[in-house]
FIFI-953134 format. One record per residue: residue number from 1; chain; y, z, x of N, C-alpha, C, O in turn. Coordinates in pm, 1 decimal. Each point is the difference from the previous one (the first is absolute). Last residue first. Layout:
<pts>
> NUM A Y Z X Y Z X Y Z X Y Z X
...
</pts>
This chain:
<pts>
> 151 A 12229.6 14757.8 11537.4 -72.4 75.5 56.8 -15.9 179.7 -137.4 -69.3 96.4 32.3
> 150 A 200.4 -661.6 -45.3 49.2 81.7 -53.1 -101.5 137.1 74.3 -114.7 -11.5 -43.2
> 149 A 242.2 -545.2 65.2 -99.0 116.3 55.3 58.8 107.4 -43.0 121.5 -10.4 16.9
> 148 A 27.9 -422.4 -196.6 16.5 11.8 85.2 -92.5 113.4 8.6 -61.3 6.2 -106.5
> 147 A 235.3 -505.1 -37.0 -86.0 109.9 -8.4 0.7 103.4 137.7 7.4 -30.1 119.1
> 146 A 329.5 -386.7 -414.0 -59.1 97.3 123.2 -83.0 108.3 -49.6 20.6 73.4 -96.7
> 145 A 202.2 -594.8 -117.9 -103.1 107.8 -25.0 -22.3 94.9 119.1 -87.7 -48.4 71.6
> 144 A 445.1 -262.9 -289.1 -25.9 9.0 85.4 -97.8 124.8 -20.5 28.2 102.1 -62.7
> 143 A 259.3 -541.9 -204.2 -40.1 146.4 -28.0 -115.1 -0.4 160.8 -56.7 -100.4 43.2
> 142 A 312.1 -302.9 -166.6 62.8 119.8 64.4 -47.3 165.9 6.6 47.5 100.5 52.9
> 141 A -180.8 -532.2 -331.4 1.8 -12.7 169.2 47.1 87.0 102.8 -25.0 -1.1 120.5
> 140 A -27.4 -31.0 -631.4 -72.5 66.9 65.1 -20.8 30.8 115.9 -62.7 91.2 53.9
> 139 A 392.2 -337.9 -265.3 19.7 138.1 -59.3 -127.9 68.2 111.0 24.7 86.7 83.9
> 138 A -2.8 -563.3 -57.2 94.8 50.8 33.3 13.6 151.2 -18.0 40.8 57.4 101.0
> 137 A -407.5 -269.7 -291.2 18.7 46.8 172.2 88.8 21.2 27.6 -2.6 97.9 74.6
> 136 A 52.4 -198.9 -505.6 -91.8 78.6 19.6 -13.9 77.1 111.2 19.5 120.1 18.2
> 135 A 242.8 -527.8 -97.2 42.2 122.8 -51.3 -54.1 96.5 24.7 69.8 86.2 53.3
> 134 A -326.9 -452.3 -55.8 83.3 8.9 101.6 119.1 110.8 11.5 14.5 55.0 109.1
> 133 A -306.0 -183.0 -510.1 -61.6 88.7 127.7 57.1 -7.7 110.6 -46.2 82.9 78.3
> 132 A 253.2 -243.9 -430.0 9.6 126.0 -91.4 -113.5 67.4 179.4 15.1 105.0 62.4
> 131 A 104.8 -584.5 -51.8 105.6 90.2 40.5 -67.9 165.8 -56.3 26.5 89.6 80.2
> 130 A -363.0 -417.5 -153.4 72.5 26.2 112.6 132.2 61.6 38.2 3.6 69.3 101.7
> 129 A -221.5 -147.7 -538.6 -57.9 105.8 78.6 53.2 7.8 198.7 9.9 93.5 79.5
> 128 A 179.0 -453.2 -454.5 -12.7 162.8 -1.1 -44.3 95.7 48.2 64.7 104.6 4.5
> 127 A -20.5 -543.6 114.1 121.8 8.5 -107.4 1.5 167.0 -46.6 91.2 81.4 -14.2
> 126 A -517.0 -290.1 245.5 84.4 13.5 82.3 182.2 8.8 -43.4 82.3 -5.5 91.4
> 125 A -447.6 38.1 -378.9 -56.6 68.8 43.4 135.6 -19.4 142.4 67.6 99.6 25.7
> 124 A -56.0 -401.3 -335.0 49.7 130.1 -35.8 -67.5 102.2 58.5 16.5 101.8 -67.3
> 123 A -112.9 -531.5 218.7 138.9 21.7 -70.4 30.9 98.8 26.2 59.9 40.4 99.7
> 122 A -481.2 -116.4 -77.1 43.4 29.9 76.1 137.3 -25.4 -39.5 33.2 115.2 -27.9
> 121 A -224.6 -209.8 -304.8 -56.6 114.3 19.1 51.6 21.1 171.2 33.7 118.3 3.8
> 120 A 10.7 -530.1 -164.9 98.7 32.9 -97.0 -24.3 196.6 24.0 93.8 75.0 -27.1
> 119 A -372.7 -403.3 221.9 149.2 10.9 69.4 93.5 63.0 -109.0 119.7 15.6 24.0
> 118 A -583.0 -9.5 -153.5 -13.3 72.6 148.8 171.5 -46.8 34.5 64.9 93.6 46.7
> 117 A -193.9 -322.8 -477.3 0.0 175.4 15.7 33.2 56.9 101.6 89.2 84.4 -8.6
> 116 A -192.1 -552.7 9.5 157.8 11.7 -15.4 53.7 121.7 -3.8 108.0 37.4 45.6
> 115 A -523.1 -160.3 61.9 77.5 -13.0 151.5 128.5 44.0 -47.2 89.7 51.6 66.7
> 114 A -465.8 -77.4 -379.0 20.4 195.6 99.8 109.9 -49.8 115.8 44.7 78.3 83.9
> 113 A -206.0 -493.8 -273.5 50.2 90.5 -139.0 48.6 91.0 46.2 121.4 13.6 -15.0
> 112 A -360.3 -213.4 343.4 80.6 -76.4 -75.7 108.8 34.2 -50.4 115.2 -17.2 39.9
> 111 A -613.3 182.9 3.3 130.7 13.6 181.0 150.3 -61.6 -67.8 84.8 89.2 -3.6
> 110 A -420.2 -147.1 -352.2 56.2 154.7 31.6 81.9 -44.3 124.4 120.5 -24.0 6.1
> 109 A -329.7 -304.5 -37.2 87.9 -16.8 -121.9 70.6 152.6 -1.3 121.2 21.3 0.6
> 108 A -508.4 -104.5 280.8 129.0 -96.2 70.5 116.1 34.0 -121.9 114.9 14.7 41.5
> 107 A -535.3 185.1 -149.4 56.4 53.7 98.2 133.9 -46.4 34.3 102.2 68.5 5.0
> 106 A -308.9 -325.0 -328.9 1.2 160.6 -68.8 87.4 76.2 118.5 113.0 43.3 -22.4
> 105 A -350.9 -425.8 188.6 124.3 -66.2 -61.4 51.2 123.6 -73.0 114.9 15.4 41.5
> 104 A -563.6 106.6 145.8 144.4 -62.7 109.1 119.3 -51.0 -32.5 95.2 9.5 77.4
> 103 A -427.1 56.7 -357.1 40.4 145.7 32.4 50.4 -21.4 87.3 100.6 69.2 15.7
> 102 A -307.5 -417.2 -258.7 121.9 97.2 -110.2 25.4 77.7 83.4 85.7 72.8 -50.0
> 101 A -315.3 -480.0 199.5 99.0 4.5 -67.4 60.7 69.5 -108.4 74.5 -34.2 -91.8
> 100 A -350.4 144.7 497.6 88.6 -159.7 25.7 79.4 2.7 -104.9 118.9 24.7 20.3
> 99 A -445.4 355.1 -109.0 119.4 18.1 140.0 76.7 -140.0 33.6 116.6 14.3 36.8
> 98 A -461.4 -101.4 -364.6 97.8 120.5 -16.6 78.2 53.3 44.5 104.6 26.2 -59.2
> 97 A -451.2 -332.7 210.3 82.9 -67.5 -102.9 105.0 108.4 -21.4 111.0 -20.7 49.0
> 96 A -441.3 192.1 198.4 98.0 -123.9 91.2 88.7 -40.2 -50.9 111.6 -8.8 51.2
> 95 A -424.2 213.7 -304.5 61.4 126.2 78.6 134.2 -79.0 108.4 115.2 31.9 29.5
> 94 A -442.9 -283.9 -252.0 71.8 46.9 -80.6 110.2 105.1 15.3 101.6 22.6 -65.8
> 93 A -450.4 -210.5 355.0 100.6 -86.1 -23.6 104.3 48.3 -134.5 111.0 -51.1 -14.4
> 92 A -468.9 303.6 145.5 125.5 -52.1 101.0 101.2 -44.6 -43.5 115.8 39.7 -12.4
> 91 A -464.6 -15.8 -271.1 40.0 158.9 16.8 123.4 -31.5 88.5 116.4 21.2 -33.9
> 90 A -464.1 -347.5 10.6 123.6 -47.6 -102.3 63.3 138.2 14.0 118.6 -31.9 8.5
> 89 A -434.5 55.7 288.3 81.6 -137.0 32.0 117.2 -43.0 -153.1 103.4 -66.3 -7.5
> 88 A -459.9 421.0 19.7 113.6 5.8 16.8 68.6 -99.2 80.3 102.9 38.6 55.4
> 87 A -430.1 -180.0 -393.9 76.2 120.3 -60.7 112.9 116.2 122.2 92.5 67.2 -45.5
> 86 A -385.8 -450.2 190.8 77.0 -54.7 -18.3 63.0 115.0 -142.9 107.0 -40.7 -45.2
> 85 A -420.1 174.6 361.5 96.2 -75.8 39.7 96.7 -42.6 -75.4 114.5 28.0 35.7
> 84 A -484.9 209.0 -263.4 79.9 59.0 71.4 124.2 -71.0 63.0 112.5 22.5 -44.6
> 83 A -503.5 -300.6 -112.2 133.3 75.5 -106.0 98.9 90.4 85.4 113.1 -41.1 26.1
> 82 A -451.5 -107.1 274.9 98.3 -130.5 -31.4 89.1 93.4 -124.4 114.3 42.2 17.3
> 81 A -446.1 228.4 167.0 114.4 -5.9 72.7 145.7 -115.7 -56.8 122.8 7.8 -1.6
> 80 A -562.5 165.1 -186.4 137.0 47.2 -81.1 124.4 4.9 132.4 108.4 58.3 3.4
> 79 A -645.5 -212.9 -4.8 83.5 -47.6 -106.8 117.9 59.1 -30.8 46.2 -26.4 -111.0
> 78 A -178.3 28.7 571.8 -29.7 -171.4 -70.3 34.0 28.8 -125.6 94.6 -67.7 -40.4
> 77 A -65.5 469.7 280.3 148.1 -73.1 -19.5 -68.0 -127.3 -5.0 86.9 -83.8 24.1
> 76 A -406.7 389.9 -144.0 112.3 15.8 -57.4 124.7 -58.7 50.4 99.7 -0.8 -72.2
> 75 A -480.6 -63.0 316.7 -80.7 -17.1 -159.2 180.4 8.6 -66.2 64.0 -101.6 -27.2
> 74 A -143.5 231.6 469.9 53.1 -118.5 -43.7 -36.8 -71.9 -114.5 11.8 -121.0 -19.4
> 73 A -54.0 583.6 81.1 150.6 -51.8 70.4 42.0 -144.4 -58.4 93.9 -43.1 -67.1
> 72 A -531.7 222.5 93.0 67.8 61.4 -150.1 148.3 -54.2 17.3 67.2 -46.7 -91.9
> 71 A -394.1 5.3 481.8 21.0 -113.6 -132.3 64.4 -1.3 -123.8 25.8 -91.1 -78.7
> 70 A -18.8 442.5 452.7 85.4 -171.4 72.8 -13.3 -73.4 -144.7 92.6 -51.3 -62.7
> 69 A -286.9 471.0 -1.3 157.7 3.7 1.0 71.0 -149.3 71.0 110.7 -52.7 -10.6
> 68 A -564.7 134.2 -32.8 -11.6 -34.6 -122.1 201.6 -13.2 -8.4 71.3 -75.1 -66.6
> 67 A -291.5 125.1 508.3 -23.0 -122.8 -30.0 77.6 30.2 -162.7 97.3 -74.1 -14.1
> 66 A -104.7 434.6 278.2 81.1 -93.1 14.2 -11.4 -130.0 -42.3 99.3 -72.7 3.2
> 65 A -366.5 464.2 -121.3 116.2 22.8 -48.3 126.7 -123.4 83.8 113.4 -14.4 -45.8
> 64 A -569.7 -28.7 67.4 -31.1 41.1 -122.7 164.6 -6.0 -17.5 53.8 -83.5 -72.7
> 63 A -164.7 154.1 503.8 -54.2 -134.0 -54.0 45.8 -35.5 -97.1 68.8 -101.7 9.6
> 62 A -117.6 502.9 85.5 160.6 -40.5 72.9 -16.7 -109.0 -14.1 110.4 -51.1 -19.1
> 61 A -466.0 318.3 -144.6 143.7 -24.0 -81.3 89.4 -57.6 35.2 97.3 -28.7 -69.8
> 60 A -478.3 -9.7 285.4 -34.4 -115.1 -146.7 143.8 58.4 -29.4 88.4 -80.7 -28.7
> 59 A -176.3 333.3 436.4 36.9 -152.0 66.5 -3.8 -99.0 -144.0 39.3 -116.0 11.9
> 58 A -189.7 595.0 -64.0 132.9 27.5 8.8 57.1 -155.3 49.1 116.5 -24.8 -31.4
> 57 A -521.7 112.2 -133.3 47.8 7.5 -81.2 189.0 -53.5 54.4 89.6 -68.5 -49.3
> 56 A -469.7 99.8 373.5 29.6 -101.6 -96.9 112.1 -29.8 -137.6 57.3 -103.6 -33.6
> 55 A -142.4 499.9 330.5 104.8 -159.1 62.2 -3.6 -97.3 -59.5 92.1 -80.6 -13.3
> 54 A -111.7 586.1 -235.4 -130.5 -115.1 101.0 105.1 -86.8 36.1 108.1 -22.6 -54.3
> 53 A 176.4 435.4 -71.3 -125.3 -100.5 -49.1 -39.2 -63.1 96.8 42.7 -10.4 115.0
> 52 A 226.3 501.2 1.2 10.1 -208.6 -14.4 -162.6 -38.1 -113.3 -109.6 53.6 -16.2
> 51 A 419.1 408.2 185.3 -78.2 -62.0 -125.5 20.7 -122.2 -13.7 76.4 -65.9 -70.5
> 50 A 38.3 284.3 491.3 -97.9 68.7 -80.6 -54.1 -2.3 -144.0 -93.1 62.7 -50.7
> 49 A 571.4 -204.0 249.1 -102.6 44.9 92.5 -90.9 48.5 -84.6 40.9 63.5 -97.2
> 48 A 256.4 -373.3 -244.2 23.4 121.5 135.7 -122.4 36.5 105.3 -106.8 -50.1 -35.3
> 47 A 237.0 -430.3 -305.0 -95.2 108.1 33.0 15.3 112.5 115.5 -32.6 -16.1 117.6
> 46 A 301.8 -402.7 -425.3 -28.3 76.6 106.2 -78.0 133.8 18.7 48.2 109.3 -29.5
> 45 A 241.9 -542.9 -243.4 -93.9 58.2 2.0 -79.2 63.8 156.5 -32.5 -68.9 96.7
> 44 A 492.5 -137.9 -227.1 -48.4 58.6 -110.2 -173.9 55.9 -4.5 -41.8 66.9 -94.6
> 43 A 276.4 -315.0 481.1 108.2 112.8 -75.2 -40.7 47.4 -114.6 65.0 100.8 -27.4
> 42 A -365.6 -392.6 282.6 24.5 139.8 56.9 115.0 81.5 -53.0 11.6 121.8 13.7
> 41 A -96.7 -552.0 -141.5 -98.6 119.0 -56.4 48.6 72.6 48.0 67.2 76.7 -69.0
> 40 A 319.4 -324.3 83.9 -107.7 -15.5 -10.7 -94.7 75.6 -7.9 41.5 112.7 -27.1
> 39 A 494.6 -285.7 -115.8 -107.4 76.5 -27.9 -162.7 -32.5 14.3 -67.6 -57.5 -85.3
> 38 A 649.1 -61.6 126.0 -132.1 27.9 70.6 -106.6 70.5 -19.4 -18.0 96.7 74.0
> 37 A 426.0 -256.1 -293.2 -120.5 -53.5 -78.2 -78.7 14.0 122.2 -98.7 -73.1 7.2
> 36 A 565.0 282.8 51.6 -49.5 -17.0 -148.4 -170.6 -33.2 -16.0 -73.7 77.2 -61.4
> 35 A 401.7 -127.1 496.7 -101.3 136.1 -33.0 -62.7 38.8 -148.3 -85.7 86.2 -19.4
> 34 A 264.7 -578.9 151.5 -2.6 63.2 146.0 -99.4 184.8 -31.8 -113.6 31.0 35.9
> 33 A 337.0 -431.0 -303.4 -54.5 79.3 -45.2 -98.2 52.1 128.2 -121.5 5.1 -18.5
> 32 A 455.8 -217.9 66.4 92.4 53.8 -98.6 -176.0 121.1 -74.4 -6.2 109.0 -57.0
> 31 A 147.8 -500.2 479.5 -124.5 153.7 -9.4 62.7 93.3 -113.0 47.3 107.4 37.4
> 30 A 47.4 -591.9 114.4 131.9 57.6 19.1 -64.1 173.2 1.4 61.3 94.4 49.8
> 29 A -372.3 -489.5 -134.5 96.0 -28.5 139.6 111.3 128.2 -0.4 47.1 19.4 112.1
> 28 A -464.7 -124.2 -379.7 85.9 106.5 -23.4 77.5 58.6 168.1 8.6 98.1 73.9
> 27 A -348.0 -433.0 -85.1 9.9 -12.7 -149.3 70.9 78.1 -87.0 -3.9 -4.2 -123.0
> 26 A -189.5 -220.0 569.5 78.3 102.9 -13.8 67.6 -2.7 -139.2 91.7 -77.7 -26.3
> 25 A -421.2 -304.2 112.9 -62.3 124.7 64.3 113.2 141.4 -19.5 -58.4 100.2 -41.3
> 24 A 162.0 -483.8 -150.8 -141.8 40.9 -48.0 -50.9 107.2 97.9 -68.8 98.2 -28.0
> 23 A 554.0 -336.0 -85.3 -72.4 64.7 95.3 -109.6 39.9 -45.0 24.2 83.1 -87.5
> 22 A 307.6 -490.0 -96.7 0.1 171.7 8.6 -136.0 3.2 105.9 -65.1 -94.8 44.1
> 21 A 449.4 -330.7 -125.5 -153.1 40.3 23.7 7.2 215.7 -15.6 82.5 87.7 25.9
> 20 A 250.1 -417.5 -317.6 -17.1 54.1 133.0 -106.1 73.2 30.9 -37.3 98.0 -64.5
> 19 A 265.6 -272.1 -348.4 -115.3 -57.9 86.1 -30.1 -3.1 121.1 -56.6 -90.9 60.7
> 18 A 397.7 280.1 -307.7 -111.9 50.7 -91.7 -96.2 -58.6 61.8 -109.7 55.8 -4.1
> 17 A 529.9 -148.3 166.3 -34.0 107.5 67.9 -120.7 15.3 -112.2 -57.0 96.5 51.0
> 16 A 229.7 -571.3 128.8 27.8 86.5 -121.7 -106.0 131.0 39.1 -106.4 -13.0 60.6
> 15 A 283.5 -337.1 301.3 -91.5 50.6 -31.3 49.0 81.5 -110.5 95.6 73.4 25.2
> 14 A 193.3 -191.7 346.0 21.0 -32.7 -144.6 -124.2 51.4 -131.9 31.0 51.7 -107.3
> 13 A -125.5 -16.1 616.2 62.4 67.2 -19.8 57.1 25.8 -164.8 -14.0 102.9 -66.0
> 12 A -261.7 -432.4 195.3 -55.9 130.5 46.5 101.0 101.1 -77.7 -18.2 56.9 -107.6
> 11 A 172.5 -461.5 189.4 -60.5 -46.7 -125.5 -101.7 130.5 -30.4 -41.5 16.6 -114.7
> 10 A 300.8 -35.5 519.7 111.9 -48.1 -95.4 -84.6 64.2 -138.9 37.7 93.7 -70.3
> 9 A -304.8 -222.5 464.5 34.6 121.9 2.3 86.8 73.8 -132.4 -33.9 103.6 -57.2
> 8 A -11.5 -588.9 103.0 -167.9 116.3 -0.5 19.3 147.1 -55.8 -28.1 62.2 -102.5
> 7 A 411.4 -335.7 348.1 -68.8 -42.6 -171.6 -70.7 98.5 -97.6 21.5 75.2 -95.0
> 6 A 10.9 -64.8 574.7 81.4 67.2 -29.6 1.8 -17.3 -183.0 -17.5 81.4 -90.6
> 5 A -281.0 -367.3 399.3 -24.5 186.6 -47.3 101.8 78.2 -54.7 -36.4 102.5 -57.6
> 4 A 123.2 -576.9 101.8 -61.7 13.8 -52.7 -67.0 165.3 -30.3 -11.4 64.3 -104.3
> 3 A 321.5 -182.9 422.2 62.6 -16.1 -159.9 -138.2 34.9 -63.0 -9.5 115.1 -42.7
> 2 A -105.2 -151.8 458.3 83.2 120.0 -22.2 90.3 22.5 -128.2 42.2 106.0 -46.2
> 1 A -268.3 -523.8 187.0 -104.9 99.5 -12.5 59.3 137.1 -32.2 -56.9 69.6 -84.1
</pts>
């Protein structure tokens, strides 16, 4: 019985990731669009102290203005969510494609190349500039600074 869930489990886990249940109710698990697309009546329409419309008027716009924005919503990602998707699902992957196999191998190939520059450049940086600055302190090491008060 314990092989068997573990199996299970095995076959869960192995599970190909494109077919993995998604979430219908939390639908922006990570909140990327968290302060971007909050927008309800009350942020765009608002009446100050002392010049309200009728209630009626004022309970048909909020009506008026949340229902047509829920359906306009979903009017436009039924027909231009699927194109959309898959224009940037190929965007990715292209962007994916590009960094895998030209700009990481581009990078690795430089590190490489610059390894033979960089020892041949400390070389002479330690062949020459080191004694010429050691010398340096020596000369300078001795100089002594007093200050003093002069009335």
């Amino acid at each position: 019985m314990a092989e068997e869930r573990t199996d299970l489990e095995e076959r869960i886990i192995i599970k190909d990731q494109h077919t993995k249940e998604i979430d219908l109710e939390d639908r922006d698990p990570k909140r990327i669009n968290e302060d971007v697309v909050k927008v309800d009546f009350e942020d765009v329409i608002a009446e100050p102290v002392g010049t309200y419309s009728f209630d009626g008027v004022w309970k048909t716009s909020y009506t008026t203005f949340t229902v047509s924005k829920y359906w306009c919503y979903r009017l436009l990602s039924a027909i231009l969510g699927i194109p959309l998707a898959v224009l940037w699902g190929f965007l990715f992957a292209l962007i994916s494609f590009c960094h895998i196999w030209a700009v990481v191998p581009c990078i690795k190939s430089y590190l490489i190349e610059i390894q033979c520059v960089s020892r041949i450049y400390s070389l002479c940086i330690h062949t020459f500039c080191d004694p010429l600055f050691e010398a340096l302190s020596k000369i300078c090491g001795n100089i002594r600074v007093a200050l003093r008060k002069e009335i």
